[in-house]
Backbone as JSON, one array per atom type, in Angstrom:
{
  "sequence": "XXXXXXXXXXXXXXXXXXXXXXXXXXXXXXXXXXXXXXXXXXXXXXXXXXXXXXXXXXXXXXXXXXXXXXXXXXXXXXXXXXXXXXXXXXXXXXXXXXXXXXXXXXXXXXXXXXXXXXXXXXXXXXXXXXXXXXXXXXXXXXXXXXXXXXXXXXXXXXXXXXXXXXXXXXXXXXXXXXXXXXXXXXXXXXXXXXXXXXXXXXXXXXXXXXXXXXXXXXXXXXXXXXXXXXXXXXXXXXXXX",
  "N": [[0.83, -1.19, 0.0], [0.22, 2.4, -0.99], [1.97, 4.5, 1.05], [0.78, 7.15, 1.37], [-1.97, 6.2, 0.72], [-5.56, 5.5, 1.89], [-6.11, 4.04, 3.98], [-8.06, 0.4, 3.6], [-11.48, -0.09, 4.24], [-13.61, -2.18, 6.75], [-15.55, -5.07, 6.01], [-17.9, -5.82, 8.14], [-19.82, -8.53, 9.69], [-22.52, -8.7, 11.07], [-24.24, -10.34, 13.38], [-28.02, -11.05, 13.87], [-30.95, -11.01, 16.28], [-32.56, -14.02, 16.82], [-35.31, -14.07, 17.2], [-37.79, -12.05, 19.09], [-36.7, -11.61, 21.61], [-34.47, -10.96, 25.06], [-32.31, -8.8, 23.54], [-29.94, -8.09, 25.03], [-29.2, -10.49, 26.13], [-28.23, -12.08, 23.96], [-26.57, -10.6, 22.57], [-23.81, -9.24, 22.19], [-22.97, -6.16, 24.1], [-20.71, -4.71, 23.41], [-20.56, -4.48, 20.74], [-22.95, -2.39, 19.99], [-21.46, 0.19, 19.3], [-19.62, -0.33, 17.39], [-21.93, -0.78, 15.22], [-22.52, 1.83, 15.28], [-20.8, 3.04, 14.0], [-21.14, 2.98, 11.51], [-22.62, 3.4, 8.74], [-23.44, 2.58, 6.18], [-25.13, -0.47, 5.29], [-25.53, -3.97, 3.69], [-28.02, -5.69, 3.0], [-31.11, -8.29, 3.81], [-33.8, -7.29, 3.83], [-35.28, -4.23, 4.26], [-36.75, -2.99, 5.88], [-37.07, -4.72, 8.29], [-34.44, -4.45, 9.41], [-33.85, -2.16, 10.03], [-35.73, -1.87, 12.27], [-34.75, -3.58, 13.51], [-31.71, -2.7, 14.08], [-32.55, -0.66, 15.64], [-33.95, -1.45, 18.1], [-31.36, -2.53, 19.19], [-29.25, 0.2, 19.78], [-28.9, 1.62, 18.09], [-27.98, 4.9, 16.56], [-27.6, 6.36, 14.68], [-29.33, 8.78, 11.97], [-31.64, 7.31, 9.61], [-32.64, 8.23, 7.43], [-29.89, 9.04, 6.03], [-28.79, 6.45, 6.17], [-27.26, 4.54, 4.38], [-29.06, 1.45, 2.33], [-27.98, -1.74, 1.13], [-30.26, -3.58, -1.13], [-29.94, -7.49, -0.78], [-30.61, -10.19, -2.3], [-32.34, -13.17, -3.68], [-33.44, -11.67, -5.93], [-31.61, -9.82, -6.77], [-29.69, -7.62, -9.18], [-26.69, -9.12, -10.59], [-24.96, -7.41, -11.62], [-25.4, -5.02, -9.94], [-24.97, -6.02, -7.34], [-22.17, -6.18, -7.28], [-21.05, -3.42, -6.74], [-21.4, -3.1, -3.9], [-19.35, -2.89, -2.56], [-17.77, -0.88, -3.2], [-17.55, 1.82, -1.22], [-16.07, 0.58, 0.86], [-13.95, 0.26, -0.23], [-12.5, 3.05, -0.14], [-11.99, 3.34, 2.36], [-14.41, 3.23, 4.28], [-16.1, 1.46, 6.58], [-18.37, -1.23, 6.64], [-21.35, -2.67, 7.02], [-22.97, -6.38, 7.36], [-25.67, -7.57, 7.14], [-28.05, -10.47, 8.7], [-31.41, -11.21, 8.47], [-32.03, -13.55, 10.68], [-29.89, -14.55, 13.01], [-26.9, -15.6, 12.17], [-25.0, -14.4, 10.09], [-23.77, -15.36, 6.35], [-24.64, -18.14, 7.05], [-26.32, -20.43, 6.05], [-27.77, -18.4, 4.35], [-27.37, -15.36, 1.83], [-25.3, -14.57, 2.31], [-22.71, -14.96, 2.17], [-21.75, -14.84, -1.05], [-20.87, -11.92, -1.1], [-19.13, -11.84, 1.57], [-17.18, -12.85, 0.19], [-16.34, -11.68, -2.15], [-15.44, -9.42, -1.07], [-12.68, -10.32, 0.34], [-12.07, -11.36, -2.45], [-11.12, -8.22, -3.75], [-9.67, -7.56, -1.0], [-10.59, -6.96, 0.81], [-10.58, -6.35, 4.73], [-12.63, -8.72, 6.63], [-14.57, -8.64, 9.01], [-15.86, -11.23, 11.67], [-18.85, -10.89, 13.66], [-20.08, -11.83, 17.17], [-22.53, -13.39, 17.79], [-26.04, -15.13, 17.97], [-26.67, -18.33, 16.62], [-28.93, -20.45, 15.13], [-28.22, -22.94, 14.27], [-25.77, -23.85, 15.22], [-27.04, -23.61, 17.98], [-29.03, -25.37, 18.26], [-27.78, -27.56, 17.74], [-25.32, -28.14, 20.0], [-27.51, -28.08, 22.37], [-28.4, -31.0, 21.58], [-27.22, -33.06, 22.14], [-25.98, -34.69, 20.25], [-24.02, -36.22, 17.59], [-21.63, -33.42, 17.89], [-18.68, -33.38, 16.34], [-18.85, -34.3, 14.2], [-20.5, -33.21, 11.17], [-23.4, -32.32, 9.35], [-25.04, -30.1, 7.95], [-27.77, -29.61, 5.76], [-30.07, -27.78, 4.86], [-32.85, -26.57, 3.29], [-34.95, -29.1, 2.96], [-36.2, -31.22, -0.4], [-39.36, -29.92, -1.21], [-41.42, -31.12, -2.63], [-43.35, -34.29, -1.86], [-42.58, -37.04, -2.18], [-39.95, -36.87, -3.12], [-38.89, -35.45, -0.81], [-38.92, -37.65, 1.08], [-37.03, -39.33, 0.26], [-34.81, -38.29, 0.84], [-34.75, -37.74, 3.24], [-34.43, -40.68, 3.74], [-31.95, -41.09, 2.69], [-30.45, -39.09, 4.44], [-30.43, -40.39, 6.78], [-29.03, -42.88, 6.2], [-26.59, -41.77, 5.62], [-25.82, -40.93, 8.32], [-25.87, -43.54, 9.33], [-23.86, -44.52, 8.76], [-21.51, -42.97, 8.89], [-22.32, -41.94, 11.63], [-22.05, -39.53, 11.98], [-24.3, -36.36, 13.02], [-27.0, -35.23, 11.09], [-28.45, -31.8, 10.19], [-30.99, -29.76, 9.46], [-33.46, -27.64, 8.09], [-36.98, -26.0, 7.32], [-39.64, -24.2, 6.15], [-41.31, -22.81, 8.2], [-44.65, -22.79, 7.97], [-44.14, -25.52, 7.36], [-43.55, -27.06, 8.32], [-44.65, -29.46, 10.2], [-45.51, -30.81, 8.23], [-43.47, -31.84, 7.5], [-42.36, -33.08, 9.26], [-44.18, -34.97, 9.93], [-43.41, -36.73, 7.97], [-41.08, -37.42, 8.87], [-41.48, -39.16, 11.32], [-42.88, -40.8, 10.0], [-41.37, -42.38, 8.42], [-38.7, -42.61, 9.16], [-36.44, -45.07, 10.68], [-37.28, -46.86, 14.11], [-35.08, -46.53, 16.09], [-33.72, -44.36, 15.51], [-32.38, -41.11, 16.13], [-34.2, -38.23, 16.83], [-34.1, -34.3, 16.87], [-35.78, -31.97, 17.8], [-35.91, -28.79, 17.56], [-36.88, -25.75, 18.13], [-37.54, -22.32, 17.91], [-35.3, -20.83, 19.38], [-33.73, -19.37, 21.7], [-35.61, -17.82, 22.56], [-39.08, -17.15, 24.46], [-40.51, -19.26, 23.87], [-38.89, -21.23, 23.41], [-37.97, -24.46, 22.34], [-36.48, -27.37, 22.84], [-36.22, -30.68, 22.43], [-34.95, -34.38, 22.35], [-34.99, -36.9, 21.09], [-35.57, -40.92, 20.58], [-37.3, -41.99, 17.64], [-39.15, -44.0, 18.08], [-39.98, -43.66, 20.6], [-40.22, -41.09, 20.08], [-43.26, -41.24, 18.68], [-45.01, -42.2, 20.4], [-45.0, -39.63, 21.98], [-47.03, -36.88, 22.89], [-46.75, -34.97, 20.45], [-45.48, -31.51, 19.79], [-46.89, -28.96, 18.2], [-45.2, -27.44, 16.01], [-45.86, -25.74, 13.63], [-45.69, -22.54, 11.29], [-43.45, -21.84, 13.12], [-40.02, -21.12, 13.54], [-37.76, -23.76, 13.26], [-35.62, -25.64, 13.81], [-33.96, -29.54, 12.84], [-32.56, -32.2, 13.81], [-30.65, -35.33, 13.24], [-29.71, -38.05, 14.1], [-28.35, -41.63, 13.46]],
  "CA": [[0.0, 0.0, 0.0], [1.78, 3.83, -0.84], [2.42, 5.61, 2.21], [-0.1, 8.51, 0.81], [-3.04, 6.02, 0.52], [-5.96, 5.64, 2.44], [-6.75, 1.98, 4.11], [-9.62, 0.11, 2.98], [-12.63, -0.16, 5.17], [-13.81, -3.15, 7.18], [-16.84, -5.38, 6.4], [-18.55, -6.28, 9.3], [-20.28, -9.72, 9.89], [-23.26, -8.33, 12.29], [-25.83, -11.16, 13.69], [-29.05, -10.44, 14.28], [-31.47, -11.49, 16.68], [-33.6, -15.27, 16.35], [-36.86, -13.06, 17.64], [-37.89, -11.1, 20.45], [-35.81, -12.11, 23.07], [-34.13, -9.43, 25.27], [-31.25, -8.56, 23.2], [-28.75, -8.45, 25.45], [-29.18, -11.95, 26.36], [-27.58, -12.95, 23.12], [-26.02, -10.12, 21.94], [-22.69, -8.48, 23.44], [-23.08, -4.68, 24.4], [-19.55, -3.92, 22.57], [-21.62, -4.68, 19.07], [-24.01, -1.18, 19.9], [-20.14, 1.12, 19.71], [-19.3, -0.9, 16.31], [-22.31, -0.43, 14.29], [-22.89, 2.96, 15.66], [-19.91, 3.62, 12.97], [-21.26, 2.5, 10.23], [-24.07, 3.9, 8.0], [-24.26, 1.46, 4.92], [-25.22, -2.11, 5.32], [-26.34, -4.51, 3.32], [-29.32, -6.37, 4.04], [-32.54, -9.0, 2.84], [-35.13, -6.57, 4.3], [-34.61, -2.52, 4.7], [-37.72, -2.78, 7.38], [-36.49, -5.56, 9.47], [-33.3, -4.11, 9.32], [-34.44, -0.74, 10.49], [-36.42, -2.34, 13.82], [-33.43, -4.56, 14.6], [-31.36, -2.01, 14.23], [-32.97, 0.55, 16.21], [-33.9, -2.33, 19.16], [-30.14, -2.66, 19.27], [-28.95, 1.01, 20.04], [-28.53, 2.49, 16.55], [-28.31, 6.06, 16.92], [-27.75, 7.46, 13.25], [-30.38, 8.83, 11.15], [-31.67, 6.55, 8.73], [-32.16, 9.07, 6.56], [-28.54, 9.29, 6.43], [-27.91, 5.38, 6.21], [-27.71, 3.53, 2.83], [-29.33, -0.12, 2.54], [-28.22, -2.23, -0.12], [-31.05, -4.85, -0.36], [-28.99, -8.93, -1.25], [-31.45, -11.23, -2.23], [-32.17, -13.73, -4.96], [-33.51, -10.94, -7.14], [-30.82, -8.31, -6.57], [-29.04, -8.66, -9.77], [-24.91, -9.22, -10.4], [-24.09, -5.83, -11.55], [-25.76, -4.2, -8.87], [-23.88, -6.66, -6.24], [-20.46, -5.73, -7.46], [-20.68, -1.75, -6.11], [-22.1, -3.1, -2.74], [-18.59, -2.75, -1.48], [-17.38, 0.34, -3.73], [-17.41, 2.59, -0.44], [-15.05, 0.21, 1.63], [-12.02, 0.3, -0.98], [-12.49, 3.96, -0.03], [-12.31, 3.34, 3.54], [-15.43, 2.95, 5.01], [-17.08, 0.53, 6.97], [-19.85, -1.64, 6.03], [-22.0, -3.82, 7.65], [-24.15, -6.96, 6.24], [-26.44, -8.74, 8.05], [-28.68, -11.83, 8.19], [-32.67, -11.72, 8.51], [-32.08, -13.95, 11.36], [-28.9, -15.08, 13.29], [-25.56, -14.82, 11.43], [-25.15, -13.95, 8.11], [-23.27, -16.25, 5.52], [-24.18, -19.44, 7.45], [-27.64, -20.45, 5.05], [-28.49, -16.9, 3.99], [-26.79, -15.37, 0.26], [-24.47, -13.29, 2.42], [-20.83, -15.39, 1.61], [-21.11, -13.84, -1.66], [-20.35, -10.61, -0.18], [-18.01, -12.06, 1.92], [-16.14, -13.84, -1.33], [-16.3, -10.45, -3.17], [-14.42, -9.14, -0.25], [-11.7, -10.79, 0.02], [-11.43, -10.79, -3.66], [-10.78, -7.31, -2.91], [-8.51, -7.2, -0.44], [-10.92, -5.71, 2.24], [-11.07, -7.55, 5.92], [-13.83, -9.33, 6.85], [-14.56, -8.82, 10.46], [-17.5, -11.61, 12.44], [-19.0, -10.6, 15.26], [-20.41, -13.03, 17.9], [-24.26, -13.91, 17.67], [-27.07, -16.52, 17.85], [-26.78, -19.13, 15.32], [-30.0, -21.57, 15.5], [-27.43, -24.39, 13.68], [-25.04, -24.31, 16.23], [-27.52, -23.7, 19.29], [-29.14, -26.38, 18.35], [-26.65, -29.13, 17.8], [-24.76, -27.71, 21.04], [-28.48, -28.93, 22.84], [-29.07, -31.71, 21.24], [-26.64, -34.48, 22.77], [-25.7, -35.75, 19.33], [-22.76, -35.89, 17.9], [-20.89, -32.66, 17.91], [-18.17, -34.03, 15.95], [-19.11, -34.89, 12.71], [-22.09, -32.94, 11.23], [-23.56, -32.1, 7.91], [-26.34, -29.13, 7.5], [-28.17, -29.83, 4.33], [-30.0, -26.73, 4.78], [-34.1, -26.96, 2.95], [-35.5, -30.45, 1.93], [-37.22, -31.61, -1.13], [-41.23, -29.77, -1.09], [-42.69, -32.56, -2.77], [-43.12, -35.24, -0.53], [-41.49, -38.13, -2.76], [-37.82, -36.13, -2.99], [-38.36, -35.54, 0.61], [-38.3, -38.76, 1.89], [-35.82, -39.74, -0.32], [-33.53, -37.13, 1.31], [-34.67, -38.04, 4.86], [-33.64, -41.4, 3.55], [-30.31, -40.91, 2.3], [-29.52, -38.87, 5.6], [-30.44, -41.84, 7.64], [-28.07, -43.89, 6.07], [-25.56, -41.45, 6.11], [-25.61, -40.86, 9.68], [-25.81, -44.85, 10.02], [-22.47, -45.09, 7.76], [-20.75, -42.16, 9.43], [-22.06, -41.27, 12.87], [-22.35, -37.94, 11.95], [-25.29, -35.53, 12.88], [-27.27, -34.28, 10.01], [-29.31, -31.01, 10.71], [-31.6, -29.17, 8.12], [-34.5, -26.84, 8.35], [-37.6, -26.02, 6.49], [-40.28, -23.49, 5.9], [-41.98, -22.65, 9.23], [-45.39, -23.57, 7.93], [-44.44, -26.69, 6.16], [-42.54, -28.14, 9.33], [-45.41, -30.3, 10.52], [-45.53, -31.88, 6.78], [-42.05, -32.66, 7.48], [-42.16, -33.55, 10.91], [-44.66, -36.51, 9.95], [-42.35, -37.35, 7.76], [-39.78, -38.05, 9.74], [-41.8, -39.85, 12.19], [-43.29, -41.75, 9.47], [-40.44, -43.19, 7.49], [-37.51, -42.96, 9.7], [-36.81, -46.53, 11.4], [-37.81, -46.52, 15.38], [-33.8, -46.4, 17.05], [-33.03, -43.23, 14.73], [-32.78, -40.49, 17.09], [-34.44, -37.1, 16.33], [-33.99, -33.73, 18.03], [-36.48, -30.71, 17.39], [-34.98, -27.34, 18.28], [-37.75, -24.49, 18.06], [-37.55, -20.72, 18.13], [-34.32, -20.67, 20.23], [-33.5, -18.42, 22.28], [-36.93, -16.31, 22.85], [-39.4, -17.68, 25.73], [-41.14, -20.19, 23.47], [-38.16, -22.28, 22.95], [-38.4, -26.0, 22.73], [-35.39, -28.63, 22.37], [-36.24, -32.24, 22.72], [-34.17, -34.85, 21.49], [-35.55, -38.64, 21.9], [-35.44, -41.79, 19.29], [-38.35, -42.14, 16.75], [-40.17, -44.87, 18.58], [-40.41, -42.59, 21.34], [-41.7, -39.71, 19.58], [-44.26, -41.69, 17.9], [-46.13, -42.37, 21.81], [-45.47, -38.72, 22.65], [-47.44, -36.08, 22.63], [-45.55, -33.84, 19.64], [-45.71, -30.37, 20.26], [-47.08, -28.27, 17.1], [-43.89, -26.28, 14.97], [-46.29, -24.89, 12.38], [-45.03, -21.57, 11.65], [-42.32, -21.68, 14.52], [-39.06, -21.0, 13.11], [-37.16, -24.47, 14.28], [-34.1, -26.72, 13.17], [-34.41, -30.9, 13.22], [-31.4, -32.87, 14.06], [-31.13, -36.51, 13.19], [-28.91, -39.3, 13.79], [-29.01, -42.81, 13.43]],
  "C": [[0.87, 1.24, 0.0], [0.98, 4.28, 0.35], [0.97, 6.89, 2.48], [-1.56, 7.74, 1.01], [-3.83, 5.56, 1.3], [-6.3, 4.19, 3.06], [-8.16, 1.89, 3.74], [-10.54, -0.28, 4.3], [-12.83, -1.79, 5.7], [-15.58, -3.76, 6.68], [-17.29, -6.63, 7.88], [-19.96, -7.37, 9.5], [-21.63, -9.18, 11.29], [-24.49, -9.6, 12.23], [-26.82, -10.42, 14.25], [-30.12, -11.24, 15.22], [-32.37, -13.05, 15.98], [-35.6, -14.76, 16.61], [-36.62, -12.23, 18.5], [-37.58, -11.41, 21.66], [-35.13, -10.85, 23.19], [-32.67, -9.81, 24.48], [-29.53, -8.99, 23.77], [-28.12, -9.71, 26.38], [-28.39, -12.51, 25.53], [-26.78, -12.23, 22.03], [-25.08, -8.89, 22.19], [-22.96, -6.9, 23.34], [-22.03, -4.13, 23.57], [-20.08, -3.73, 20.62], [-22.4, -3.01, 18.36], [-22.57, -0.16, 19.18], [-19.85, 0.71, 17.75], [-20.67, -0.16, 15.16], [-23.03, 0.98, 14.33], [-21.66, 4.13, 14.68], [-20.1, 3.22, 12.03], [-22.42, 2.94, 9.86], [-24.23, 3.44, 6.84], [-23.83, 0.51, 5.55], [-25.77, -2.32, 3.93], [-27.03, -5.84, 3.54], [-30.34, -7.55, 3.17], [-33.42, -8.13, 2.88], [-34.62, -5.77, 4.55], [-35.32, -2.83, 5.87], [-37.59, -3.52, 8.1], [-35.5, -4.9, 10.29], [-33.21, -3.12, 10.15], [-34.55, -0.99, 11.91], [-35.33, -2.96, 14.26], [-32.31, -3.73, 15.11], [-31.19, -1.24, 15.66], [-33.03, 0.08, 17.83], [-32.46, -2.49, 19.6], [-29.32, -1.68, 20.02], [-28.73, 1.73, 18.99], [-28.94, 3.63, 16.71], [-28.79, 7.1, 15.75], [-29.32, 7.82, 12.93], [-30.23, 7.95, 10.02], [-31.51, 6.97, 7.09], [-30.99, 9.32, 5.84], [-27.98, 7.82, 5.89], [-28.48, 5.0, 4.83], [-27.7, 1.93, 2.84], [-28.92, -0.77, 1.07], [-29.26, -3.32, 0.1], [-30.37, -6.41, -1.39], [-29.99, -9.55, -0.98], [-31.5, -11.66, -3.63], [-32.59, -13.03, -6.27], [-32.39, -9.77, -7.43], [-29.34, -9.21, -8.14], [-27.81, -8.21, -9.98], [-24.45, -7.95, -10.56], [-24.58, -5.19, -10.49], [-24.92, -4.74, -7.46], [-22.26, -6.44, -6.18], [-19.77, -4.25, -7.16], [-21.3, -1.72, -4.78], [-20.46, -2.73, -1.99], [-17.65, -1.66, -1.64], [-16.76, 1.19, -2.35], [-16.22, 1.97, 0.39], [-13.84, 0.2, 1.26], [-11.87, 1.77, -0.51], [-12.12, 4.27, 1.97], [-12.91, 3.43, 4.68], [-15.88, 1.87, 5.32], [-18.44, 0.28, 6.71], [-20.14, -2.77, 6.87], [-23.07, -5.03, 6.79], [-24.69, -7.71, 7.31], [-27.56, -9.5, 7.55], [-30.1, -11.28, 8.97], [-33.04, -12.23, 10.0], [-31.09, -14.53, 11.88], [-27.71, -14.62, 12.42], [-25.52, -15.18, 10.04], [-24.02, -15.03, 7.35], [-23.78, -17.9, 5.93], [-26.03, -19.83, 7.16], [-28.53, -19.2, 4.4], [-27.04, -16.85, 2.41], [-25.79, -14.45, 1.04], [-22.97, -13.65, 2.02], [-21.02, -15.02, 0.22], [-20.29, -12.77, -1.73], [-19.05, -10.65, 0.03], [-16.36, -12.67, 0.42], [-15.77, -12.83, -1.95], [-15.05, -9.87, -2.08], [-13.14, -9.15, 0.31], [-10.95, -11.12, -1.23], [-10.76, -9.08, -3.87], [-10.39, -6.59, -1.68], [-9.27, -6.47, 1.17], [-11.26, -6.95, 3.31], [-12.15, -7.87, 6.12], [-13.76, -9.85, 8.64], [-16.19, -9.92, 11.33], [-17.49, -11.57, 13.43], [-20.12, -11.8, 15.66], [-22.09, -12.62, 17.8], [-24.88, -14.91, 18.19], [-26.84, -16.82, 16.52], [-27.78, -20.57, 16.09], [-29.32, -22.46, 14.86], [-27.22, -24.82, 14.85], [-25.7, -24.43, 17.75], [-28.1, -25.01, 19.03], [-28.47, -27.97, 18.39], [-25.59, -28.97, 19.05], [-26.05, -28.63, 22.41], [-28.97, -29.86, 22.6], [-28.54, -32.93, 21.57], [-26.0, -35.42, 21.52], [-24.19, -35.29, 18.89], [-21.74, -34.48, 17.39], [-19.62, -32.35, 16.76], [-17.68, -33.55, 14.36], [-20.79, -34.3, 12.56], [-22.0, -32.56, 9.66], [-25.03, -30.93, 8.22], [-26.76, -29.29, 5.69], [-29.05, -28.8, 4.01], [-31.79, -26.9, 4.41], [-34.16, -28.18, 2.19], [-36.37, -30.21, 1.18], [-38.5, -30.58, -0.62], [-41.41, -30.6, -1.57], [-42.05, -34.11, -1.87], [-42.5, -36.83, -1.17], [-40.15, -38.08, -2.67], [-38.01, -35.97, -1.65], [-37.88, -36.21, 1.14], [-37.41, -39.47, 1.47], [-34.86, -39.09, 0.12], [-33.44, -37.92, 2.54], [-33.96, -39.75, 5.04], [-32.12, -42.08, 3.39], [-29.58, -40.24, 3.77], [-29.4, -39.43, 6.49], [-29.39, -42.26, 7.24], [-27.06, -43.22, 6.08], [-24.94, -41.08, 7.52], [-25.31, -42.01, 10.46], [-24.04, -45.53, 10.05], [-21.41, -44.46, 8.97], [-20.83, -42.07, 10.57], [-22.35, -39.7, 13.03], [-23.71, -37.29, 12.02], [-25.66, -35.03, 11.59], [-28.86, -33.14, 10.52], [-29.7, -30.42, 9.02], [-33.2, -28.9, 8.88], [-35.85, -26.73, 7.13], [-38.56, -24.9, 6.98], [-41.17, -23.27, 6.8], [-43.65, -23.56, 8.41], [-45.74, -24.99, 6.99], [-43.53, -27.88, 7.53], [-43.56, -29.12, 9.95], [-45.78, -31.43, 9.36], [-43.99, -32.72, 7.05], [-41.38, -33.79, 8.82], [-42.98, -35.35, 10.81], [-43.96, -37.24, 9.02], [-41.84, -38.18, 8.31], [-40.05, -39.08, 11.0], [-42.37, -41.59, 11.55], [-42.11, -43.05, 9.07], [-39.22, -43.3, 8.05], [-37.23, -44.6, 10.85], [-36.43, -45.91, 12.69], [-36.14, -46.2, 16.04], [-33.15, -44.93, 16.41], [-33.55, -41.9, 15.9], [-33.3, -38.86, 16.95], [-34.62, -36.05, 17.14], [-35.09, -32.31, 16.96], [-35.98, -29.39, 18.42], [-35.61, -26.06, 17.64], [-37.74, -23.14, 18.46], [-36.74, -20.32, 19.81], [-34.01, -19.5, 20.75], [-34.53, -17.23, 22.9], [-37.91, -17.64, 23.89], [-40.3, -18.58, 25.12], [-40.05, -21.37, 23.19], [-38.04, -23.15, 23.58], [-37.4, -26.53, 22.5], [-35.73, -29.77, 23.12], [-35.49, -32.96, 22.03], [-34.48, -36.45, 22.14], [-35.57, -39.69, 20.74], [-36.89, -42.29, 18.47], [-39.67, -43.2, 17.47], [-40.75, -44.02, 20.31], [-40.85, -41.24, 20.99], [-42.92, -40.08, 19.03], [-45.53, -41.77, 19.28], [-45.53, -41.13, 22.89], [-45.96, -37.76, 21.92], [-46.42, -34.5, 21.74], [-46.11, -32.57, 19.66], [-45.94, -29.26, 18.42], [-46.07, -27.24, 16.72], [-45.2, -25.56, 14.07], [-46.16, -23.58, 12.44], [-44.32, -21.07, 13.4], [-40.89, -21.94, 13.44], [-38.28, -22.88, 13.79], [-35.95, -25.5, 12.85], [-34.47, -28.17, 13.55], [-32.75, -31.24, 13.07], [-31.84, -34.36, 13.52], [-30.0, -37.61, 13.23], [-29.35, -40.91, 14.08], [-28.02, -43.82, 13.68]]
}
């Protein structure tokens, strides 16, 4: 770098809350100081973004702050001047919808662009409903696989839920994967249906806020208990076998 020229800016890895839980339950106080220097992000949602924000300590005017919005319509040329301002030496922030950003959200683009350009990539500490859940779930730690949304039609589903049976039987390894709040009870009988009875399954529901559920018991035992309704509840399934 010459002597004369200006350093390049930091992007900043900010998690965001799993719901309405008090904040600073799961989200360090040094975080408020950080993005209280920064006035572009980019984001999935401006109006989430805004409230989470603001719930947080965000002092700026918004007025003032620039959102890029990163989602599956936002298209390539427009993604390639999201980080324009940081070669310049400004800080930028990106955040995730829900929990931390790159880890099932489109934000490791970003990050990839970033380091193609030379600018740091700073993550700050969060909730991640992956890792809370497989942290509560007694399985194995280890060895894990996130496969992330199954199959919608219910033939490719259970062909998935299939295949991760046996790979968990082969390996040992945890496999976790999520699905569409109100489609998790389609999936849930699933898994009760077609998975054989010693396969052990863990449900891990809207973590961290005062509805949250983690059970973790083996298929023939969830079948003679009373299963607790996910439909629209944000939640993660674990499964080994």
């Amino acid at each position: 770098m010459h002597p004369d020229s200006k350093p390049k800016g930091i992007l900043y890895l900010i998690p965001s809350s799993l719901g309405e839980e008090k904040l600073a339950d799961v989200w360090p106080g040094g975080h408020v100081e950080i993005i209280n220097r920064i006035d572009e992000f980019i984001v999935e949602n401006v109006r989430t973004t805004r409230r989470f924000l603001k719930r947080a300590g965000y002092c700026r005017s918004f007025d003032k702050t620039v959102f890029h919005l990163l989602n599956k319509h936002t298209p390539e040329a427009e993604k390639a001047g999201f980080l324009r301002s940081a070669v310049s030496g400004n800080p930028i922030g990106l955040l995730s919808e829900a929990g931390c950003p790159c880890i099932a959200d489109p934000g490791q683009l970003v990050v990839q662009q970033a380091h193609e350009m030379e600018i740091a990539v700073k993550p700050l500490v969060g909730p991640s409903s992956i890792l809370l859940a497989l942290m509560a779930s007694g399985m194995n730690g280890q060895e894990f696989r996130f496969h992330a949304y199954l199959p919608i039609q219910k033939p490719q589903r259970i062909k998935k839920i299939r295949e991760m049976e046996k790979e968990s039987r082969a390996s040992g390894a945890t496999q976790l994967f999520m699905e569409t709040p109100f489609r998790n009870q389609a999936l849930l009988e699933d898994l009760l249906t077609h998975c054989i009875p010693s396969t052990r399954l863990c449900l891990a529901a809207e973590l961290t806020t005062a509805r949250e559920y983690i059970r973790t018991m083996a298929i023939q035992k969830w079948r003679t208990t009373r299963v607790p309704s996910l439909h629209k509840r944000p939640a993660i399934f674990l499964l080994q076998a």
